[in-house]
mmJSON file of the N, C-alpha and C atoms, coordinates in Angstrom:
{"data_MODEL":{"atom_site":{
"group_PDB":["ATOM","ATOM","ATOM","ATOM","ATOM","ATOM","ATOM","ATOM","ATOM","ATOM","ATOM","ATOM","ATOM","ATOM","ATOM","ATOM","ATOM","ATOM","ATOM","ATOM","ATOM","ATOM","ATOM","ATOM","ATOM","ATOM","ATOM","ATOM","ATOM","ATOM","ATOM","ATOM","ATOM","ATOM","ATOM","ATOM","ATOM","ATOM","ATOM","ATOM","ATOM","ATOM","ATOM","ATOM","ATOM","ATOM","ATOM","ATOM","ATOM","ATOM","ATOM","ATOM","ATOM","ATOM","ATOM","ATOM","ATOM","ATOM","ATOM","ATOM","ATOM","ATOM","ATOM","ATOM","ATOM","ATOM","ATOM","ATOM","ATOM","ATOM","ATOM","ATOM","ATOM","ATOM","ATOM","ATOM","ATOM","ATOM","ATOM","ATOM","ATOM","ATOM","ATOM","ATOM","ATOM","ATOM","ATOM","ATOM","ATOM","ATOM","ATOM","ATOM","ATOM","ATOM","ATOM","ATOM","ATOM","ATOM","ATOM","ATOM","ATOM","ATOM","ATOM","ATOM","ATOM","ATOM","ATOM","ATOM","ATOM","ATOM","ATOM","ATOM","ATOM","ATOM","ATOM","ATOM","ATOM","ATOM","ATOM","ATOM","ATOM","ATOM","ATOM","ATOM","ATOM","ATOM","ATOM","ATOM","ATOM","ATOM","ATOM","ATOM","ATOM","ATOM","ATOM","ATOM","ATOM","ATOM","ATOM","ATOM","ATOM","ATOM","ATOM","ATOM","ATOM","ATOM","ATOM","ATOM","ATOM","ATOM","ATOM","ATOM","ATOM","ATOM","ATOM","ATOM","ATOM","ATOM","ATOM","ATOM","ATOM","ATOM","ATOM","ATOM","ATOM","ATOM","ATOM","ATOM","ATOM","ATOM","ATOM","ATOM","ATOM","ATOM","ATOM","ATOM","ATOM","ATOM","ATOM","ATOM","ATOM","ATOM","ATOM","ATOM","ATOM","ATOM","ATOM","ATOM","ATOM","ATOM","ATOM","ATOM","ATOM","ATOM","ATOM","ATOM","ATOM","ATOM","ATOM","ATOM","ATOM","ATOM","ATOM","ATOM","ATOM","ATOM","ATOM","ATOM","ATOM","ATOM","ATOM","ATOM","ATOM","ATOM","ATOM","ATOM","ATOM","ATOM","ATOM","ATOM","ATOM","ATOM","ATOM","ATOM","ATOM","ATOM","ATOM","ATOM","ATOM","ATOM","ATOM","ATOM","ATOM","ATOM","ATOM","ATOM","ATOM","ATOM","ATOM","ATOM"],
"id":[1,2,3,4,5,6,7,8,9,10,11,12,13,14,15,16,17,18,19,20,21,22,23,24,25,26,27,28,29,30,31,32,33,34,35,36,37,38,39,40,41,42,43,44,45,46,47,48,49,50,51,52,53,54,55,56,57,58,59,60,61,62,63,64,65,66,67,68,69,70,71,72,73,74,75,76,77,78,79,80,81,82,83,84,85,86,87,88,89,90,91,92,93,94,95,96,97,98,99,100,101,102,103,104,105,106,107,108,109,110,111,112,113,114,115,116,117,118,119,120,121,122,123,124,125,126,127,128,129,130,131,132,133,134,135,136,137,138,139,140,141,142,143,144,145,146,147,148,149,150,151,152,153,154,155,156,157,158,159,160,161,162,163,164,165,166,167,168,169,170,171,172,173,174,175,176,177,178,179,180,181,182,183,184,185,186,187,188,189,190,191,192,193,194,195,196,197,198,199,200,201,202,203,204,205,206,207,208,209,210,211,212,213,214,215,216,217,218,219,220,221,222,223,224,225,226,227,228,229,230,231,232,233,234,235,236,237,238,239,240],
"type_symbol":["N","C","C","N","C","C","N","C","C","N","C","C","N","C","C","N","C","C","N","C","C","N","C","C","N","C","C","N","C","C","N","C","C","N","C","C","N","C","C","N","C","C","N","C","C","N","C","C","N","C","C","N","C","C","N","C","C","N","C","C","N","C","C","N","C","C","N","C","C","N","C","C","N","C","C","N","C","C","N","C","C","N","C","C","N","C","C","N","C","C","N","C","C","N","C","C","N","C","C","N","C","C","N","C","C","N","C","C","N","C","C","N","C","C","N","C","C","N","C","C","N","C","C","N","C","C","N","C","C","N","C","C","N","C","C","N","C","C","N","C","C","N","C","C","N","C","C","N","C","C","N","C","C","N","C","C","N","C","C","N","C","C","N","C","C","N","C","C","N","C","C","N","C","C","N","C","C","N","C","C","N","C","C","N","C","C","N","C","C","N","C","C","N","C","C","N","C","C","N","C","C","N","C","C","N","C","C","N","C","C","N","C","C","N","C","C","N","C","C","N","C","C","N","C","C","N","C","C","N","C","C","N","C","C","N","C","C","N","C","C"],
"label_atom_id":["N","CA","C","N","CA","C","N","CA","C","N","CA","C","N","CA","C","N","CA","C","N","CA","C","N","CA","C","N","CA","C","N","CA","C","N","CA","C","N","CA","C","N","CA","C","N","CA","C","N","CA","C","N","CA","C","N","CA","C","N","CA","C","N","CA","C","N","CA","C","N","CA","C","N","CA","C","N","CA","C","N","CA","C","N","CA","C","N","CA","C","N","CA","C","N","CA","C","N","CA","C","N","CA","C","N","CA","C","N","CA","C","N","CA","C","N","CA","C","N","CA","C","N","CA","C","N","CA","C","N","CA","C","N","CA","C","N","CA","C","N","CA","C","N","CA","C","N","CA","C","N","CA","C","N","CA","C","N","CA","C","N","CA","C","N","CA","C","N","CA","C","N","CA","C","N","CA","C","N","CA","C","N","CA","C","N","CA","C","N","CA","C","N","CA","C","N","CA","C","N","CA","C","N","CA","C","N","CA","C","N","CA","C","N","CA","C","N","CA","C","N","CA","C","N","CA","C","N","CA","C","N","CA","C","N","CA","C","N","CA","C","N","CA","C","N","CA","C","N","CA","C","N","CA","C","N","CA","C","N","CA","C","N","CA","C","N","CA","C","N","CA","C","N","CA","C","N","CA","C"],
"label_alt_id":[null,null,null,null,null,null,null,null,null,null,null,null,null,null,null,null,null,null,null,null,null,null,null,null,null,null,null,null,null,null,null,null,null,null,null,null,null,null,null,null,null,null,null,null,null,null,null,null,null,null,null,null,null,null,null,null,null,null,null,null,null,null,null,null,null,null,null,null,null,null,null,null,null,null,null,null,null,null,null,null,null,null,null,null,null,null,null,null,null,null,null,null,null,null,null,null,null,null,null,null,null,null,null,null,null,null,null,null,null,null,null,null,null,null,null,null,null,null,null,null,null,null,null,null,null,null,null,null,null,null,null,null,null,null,null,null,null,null,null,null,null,null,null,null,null,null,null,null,null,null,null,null,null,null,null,null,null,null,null,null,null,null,null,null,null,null,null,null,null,null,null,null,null,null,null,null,null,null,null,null,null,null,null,null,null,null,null,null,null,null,null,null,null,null,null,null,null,null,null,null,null,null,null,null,null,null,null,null,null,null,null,null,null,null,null,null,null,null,null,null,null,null,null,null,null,null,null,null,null,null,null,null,null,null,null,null,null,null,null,null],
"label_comp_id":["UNK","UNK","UNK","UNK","UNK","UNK","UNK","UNK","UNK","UNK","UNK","UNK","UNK","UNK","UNK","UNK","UNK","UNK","UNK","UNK","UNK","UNK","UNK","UNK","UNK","UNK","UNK","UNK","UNK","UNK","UNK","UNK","UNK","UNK","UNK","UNK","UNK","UNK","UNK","UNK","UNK","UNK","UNK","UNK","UNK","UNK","UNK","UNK","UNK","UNK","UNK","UNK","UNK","UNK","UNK","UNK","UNK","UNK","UNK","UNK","UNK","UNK","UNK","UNK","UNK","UNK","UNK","UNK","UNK","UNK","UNK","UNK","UNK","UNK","UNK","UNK","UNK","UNK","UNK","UNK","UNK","UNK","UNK","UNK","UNK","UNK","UNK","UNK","UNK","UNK","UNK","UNK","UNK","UNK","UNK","UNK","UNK","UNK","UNK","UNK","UNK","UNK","UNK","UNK","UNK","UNK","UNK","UNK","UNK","UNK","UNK","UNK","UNK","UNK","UNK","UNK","UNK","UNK","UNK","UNK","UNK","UNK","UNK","UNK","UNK","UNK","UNK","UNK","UNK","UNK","UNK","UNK","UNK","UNK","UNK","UNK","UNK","UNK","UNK","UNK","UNK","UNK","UNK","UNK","UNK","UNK","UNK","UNK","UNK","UNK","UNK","UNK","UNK","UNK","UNK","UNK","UNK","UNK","UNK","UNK","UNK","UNK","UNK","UNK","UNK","UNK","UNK","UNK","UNK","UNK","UNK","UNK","UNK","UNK","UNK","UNK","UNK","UNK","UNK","UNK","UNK","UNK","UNK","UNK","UNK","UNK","UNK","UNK","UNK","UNK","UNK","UNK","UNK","UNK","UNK","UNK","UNK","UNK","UNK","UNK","UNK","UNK","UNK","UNK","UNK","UNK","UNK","UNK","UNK","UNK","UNK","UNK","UNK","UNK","UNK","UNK","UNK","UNK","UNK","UNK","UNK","UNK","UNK","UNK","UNK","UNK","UNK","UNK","UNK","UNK","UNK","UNK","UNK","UNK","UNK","UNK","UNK","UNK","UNK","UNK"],
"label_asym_id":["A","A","A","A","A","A","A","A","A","A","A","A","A","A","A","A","A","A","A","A","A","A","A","A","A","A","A","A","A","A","A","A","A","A","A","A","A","A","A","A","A","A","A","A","A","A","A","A","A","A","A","A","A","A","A","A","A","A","A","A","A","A","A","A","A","A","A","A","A","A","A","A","A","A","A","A","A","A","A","A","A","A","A","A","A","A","A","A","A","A","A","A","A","A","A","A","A","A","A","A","A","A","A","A","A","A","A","A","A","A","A","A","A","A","A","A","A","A","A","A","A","A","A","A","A","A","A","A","A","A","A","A","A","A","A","A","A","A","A","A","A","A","A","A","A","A","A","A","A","A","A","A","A","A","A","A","A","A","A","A","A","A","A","A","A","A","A","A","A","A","A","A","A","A","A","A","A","A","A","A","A","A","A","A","A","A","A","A","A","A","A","A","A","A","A","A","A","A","A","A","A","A","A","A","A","A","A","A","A","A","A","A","A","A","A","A","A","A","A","A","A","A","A","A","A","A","A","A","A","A","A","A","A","A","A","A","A","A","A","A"],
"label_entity_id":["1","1","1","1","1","1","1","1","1","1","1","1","1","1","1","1","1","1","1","1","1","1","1","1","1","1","1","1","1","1","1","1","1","1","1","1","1","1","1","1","1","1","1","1","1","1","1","1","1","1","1","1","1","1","1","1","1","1","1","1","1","1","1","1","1","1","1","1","1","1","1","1","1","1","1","1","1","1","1","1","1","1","1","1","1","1","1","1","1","1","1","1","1","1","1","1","1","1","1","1","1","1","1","1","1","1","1","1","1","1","1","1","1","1","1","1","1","1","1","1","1","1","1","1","1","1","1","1","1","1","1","1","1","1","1","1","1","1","1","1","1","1","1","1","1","1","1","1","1","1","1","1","1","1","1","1","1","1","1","1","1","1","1","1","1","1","1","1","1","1","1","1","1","1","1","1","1","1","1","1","1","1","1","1","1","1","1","1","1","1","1","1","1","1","1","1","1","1","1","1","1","1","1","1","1","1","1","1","1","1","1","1","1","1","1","1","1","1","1","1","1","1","1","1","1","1","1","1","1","1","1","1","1","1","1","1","1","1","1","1"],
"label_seq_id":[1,1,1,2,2,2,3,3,3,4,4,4,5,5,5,6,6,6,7,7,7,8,8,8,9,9,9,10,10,10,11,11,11,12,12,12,13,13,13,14,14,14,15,15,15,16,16,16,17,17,17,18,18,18,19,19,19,20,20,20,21,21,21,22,22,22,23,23,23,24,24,24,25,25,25,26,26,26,27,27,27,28,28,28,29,29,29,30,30,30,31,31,31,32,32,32,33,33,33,34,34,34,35,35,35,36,36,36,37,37,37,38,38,38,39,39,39,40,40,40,41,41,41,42,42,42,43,43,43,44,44,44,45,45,45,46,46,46,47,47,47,48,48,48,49,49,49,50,50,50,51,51,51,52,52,52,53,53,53,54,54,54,55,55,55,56,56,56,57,57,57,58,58,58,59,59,59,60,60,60,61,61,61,62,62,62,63,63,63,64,64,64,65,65,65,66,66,66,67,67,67,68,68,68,69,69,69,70,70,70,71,71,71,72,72,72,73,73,73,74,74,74,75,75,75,76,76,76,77,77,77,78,78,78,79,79,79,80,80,80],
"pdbx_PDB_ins_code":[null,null,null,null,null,null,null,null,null,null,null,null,null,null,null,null,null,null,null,null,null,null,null,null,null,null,null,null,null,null,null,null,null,null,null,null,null,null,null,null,null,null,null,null,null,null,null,null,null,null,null,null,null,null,null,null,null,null,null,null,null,null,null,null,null,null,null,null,null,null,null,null,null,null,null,null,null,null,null,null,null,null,null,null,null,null,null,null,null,null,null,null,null,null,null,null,null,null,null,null,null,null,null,null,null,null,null,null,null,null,null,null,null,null,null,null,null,null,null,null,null,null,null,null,null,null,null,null,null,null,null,null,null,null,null,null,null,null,null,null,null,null,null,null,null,null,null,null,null,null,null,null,null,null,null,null,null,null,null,null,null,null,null,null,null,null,null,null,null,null,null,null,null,null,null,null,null,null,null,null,null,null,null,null,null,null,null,null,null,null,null,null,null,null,null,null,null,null,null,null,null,null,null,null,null,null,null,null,null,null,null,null,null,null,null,null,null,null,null,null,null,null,null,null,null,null,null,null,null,null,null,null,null,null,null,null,null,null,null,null],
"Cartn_x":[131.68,130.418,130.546,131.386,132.056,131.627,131.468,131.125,129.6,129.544,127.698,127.317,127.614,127.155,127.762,128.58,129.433,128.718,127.881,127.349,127.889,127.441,128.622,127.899,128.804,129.037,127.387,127.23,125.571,124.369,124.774,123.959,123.402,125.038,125.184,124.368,124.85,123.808,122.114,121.918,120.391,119.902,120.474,120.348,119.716,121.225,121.138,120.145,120.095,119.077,117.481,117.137,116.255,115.704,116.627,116.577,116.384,116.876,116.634,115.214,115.014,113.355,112.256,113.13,111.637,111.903,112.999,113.149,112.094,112.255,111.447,110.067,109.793,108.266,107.524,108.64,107.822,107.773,108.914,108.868,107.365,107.429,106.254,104.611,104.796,103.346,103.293,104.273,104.268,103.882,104.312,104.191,102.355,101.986,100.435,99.608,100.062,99.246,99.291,100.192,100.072,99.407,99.47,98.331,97.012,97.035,95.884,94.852,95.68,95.251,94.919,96.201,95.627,94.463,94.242,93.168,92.03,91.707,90.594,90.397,91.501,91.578,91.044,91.188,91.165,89.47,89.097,87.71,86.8,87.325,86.393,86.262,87.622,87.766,86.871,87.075,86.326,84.215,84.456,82.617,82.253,83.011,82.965,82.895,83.659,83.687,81.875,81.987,80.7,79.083,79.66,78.398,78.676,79.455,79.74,79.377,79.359,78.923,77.68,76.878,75.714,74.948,75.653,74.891,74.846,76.316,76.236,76.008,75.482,74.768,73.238,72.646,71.426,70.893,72.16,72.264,72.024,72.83,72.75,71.733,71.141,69.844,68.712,68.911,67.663,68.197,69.273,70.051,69.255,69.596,69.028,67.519,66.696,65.369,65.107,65.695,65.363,65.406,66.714,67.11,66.398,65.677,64.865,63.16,62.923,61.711,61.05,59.691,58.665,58.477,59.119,59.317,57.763,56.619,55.336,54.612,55.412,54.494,55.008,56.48,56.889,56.395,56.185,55.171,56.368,56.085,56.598,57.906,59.252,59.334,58.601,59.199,58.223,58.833,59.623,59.67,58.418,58.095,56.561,55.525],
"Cartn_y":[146.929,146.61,145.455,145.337,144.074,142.834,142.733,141.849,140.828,142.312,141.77,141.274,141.424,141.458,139.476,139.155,137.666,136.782,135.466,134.885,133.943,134.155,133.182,131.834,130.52,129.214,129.03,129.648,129.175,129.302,130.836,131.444,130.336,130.395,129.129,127.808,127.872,126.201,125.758,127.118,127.324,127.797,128.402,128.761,127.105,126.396,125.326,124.634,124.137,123.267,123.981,125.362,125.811,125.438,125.534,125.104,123.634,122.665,121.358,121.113,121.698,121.46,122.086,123.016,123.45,122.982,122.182,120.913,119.939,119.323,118.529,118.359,119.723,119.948,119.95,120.302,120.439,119.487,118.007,116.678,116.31,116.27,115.693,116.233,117.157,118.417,117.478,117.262,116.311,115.372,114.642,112.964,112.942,113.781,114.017,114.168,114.95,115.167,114.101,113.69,112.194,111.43,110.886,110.015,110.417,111.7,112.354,112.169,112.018,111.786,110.247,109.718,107.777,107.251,108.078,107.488,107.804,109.199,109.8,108.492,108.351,107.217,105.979,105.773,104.3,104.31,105.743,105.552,105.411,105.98,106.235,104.837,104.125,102.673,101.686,101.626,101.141,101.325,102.485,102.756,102.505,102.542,101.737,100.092,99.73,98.356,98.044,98.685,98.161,98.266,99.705,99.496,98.256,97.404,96.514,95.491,95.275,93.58,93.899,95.405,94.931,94.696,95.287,94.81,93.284,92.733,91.143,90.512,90.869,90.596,89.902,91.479,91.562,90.227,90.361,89.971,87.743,87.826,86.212,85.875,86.671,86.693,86.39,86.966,86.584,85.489,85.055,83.736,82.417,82.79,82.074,81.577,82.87,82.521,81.957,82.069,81.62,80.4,80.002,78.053,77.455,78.306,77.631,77.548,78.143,78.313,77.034,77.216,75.66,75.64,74.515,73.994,73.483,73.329,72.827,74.109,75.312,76.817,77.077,76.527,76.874,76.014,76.43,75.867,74.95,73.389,72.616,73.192,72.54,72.789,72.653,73.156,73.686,71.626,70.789,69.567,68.148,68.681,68.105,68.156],
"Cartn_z":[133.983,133.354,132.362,132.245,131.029,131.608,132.666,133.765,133.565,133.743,133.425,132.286,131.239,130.096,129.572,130.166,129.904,131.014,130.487,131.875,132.384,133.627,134.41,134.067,134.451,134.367,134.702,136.176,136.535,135.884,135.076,134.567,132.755,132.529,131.456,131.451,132.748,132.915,133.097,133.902,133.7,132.181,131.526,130.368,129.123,129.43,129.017,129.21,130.373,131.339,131.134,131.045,130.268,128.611,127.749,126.833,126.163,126.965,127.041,127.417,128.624,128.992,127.856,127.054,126.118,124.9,124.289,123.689,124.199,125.061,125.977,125.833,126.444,125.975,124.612,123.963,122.154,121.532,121.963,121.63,122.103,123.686,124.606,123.886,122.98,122.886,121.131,120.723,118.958,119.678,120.293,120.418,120.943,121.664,122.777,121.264,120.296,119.086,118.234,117.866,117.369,117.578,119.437,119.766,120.108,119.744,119.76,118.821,117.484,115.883,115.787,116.349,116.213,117.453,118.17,119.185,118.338,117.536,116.843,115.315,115.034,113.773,114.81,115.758,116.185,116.425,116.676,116.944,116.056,115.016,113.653,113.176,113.064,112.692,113.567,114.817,115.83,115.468,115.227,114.655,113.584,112.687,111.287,111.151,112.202,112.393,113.363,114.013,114.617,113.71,112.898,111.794,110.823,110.8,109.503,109.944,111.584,112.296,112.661,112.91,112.696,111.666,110.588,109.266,108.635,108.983,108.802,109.872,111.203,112.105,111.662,111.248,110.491,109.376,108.426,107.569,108.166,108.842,109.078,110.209,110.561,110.757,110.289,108.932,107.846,107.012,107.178,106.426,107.34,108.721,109.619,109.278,109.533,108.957,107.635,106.928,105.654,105.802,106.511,106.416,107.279,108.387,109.619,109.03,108.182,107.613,107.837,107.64,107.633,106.712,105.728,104.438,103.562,104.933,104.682,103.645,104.053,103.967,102.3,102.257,100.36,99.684,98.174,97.319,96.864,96.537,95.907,94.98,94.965,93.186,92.269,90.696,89.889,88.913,89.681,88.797,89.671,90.812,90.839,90.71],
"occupancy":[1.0,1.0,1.0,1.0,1.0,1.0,1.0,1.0,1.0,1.0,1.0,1.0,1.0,1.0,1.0,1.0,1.0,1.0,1.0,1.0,1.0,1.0,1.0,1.0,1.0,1.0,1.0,1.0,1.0,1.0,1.0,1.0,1.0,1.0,1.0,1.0,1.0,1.0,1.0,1.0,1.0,1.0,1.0,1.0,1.0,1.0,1.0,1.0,1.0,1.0,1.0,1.0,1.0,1.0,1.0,1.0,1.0,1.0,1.0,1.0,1.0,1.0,1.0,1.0,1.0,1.0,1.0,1.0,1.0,1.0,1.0,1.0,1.0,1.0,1.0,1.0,1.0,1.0,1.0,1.0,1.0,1.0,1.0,1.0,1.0,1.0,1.0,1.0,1.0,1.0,1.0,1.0,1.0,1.0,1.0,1.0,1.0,1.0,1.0,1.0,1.0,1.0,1.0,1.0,1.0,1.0,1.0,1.0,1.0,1.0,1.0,1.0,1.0,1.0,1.0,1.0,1.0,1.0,1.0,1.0,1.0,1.0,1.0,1.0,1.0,1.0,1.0,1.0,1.0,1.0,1.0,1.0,1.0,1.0,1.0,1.0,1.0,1.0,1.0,1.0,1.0,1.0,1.0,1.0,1.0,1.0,1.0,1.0,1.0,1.0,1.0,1.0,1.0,1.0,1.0,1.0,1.0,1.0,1.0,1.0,1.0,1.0,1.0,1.0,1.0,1.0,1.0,1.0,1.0,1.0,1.0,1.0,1.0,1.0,1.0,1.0,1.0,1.0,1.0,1.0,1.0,1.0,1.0,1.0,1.0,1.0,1.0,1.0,1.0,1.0,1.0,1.0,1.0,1.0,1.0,1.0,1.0,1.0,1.0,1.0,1.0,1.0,1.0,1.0,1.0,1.0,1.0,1.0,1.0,1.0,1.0,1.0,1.0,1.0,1.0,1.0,1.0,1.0,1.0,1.0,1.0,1.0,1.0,1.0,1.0,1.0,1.0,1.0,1.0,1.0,1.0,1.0,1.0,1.0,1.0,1.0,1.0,1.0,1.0,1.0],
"B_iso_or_equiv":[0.0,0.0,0.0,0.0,0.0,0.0,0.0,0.0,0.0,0.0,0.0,0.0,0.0,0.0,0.0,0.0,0.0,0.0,0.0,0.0,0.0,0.0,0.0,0.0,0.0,0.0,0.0,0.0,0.0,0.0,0.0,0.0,0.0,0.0,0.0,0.0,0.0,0.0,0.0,0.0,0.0,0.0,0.0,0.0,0.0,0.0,0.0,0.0,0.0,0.0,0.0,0.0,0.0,0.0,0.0,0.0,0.0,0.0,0.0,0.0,0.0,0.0,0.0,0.0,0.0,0.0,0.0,0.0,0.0,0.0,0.0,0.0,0.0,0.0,0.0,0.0,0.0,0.0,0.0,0.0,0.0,0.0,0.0,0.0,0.0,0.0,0.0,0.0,0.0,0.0,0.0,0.0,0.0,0.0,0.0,0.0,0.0,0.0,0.0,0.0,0.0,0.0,0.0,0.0,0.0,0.0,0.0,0.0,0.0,0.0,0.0,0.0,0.0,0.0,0.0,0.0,0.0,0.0,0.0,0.0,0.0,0.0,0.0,0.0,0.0,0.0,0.0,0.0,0.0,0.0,0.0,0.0,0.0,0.0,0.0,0.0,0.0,0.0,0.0,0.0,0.0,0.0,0.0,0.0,0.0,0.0,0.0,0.0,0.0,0.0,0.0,0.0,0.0,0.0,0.0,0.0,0.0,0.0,0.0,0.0,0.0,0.0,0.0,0.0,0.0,0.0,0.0,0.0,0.0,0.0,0.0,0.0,0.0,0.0,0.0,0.0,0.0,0.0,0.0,0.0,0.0,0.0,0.0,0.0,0.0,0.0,0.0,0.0,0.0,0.0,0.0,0.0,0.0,0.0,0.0,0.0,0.0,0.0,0.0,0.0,0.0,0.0,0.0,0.0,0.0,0.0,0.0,0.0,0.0,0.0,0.0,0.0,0.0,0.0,0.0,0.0,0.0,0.0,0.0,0.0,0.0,0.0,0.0,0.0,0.0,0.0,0.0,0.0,0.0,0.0,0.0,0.0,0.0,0.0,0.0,0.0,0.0,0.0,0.0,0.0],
"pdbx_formal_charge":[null,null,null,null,null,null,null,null,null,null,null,null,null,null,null,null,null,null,null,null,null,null,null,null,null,null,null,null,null,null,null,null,null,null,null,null,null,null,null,null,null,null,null,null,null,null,null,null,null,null,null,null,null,null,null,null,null,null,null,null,null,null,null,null,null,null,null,null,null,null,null,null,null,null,null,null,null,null,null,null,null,null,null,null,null,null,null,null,null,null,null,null,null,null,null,null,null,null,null,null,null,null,null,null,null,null,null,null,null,null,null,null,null,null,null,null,null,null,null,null,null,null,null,null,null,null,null,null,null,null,null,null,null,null,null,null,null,null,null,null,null,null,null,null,null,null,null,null,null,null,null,null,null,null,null,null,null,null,null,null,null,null,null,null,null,null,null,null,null,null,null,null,null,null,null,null,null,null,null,null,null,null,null,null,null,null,null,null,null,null,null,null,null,null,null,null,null,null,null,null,null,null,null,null,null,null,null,null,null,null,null,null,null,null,null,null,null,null,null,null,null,null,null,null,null,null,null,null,null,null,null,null,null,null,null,null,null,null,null,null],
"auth_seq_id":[1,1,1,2,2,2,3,3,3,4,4,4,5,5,5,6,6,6,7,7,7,8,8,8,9,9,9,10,10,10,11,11,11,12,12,12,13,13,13,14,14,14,15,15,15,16,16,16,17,17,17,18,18,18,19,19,19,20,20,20,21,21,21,22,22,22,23,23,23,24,24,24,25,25,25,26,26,26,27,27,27,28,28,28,29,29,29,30,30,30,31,31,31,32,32,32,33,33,33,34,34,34,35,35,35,36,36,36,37,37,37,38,38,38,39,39,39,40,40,40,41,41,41,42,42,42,43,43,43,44,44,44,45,45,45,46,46,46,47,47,47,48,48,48,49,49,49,50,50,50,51,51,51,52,52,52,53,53,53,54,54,54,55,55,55,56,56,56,57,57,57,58,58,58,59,59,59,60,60,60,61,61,61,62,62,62,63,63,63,64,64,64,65,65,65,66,66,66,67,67,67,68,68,68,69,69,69,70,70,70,71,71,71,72,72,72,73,73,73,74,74,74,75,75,75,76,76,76,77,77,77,78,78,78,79,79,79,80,80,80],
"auth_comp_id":["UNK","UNK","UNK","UNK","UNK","UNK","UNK","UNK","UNK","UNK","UNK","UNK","UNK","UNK","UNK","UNK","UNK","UNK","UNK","UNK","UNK","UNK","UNK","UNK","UNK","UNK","UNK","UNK","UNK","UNK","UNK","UNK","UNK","UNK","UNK","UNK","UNK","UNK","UNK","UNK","UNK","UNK","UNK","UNK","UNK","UNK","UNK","UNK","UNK","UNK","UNK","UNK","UNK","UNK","UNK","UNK","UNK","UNK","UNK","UNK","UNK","UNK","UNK","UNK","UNK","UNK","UNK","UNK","UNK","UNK","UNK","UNK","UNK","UNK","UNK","UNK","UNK","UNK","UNK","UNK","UNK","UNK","UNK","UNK","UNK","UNK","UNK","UNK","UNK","UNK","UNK","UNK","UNK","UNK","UNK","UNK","UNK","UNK","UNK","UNK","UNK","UNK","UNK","UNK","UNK","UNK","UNK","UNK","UNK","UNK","UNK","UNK","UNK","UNK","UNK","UNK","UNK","UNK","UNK","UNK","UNK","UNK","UNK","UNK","UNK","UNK","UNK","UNK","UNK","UNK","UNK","UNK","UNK","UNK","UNK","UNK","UNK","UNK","UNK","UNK","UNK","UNK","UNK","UNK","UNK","UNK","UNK","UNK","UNK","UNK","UNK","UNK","UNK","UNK","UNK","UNK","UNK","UNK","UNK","UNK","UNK","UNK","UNK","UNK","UNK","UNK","UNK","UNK","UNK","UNK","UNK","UNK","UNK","UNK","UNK","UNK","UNK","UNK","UNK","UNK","UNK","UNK","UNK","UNK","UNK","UNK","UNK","UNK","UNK","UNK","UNK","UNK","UNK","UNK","UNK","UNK","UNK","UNK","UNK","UNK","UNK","UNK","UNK","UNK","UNK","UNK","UNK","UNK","UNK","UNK","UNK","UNK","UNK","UNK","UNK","UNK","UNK","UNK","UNK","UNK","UNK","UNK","UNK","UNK","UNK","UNK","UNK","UNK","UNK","UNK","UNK","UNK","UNK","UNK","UNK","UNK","UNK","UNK","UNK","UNK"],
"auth_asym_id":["A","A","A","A","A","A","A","A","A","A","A","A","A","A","A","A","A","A","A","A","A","A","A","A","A","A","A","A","A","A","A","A","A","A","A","A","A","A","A","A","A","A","A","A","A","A","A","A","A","A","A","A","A","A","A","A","A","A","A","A","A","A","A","A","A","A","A","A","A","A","A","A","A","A","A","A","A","A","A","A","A","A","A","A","A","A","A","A","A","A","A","A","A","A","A","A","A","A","A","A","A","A","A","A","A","A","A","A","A","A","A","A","A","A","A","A","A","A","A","A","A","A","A","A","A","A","A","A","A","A","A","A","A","A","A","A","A","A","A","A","A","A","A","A","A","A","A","A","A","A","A","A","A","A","A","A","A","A","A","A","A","A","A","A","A","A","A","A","A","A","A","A","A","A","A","A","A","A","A","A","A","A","A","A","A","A","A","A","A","A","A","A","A","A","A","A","A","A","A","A","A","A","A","A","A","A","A","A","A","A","A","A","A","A","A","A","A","A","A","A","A","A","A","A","A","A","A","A","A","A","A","A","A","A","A","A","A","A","A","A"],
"auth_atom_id":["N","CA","C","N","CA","C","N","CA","C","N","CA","C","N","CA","C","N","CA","C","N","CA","C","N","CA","C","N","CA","C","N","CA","C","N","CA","C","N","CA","C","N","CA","C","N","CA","C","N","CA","C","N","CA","C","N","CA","C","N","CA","C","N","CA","C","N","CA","C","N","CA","C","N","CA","C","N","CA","C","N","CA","C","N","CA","C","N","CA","C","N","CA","C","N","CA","C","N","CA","C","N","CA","C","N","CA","C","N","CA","C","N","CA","C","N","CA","C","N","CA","C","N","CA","C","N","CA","C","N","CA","C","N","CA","C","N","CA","C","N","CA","C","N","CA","C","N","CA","C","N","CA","C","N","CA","C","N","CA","C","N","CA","C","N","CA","C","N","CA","C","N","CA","C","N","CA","C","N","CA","C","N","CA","C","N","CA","C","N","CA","C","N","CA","C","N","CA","C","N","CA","C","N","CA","C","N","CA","C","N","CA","C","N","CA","C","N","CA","C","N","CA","C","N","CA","C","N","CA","C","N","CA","C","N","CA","C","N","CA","C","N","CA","C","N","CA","C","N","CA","C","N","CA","C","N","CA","C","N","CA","C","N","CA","C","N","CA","C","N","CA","C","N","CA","C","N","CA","C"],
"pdbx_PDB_model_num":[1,1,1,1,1,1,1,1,1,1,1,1,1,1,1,1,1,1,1,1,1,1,1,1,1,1,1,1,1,1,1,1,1,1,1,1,1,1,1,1,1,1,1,1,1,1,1,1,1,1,1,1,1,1,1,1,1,1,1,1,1,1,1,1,1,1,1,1,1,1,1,1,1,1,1,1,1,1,1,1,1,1,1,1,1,1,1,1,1,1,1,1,1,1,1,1,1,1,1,1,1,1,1,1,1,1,1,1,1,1,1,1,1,1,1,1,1,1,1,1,1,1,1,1,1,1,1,1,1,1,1,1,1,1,1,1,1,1,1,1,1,1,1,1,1,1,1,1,1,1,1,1,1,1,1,1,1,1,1,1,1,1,1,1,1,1,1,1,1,1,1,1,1,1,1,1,1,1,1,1,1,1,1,1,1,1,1,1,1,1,1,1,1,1,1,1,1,1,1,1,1,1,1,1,1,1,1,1,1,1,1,1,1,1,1,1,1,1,1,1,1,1,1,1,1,1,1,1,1,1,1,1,1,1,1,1,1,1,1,1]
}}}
């Protein structure tokens, strides 16, 4: 019975070769969460950025109009 209880070489190696793979996996399952976290950051950044170009979008828009204005329609300066 002494036998059983000591594992053989094969038994060893699957053992091993088991253990490596669930090493493996718990690296592969950190690294998936990581880029899990920077894709969620990349999006937030990404939507933040798009609210900021339409606001200076907006913004040089009415810069636009202002400088395109018909100069006939503003009242004189106040030195003529």
């Amino acid at each position: 019975m002494q036998h059983d209880l000591i594992p053989s070489a094969r038994e060893k190696a699957l053992e091993d070769r088991l253990i490596e793979l669930e090493m493996r996996v718990s690296f592969q399952e950190q690294a998936l969460a990581e880029l899990s976290d920077a894709l969620a950051d990349a999006r937030i950044e990404g939507a933040r950025n798009t609210d900021v170009l339409r606001v200076l979008l907006e913004d040089l828009g009415k810069v636009r109009s202002a400088l395109n204005a018909d100069s006939a329609s503003e009242p004189p300066p106040p030195h003529y």
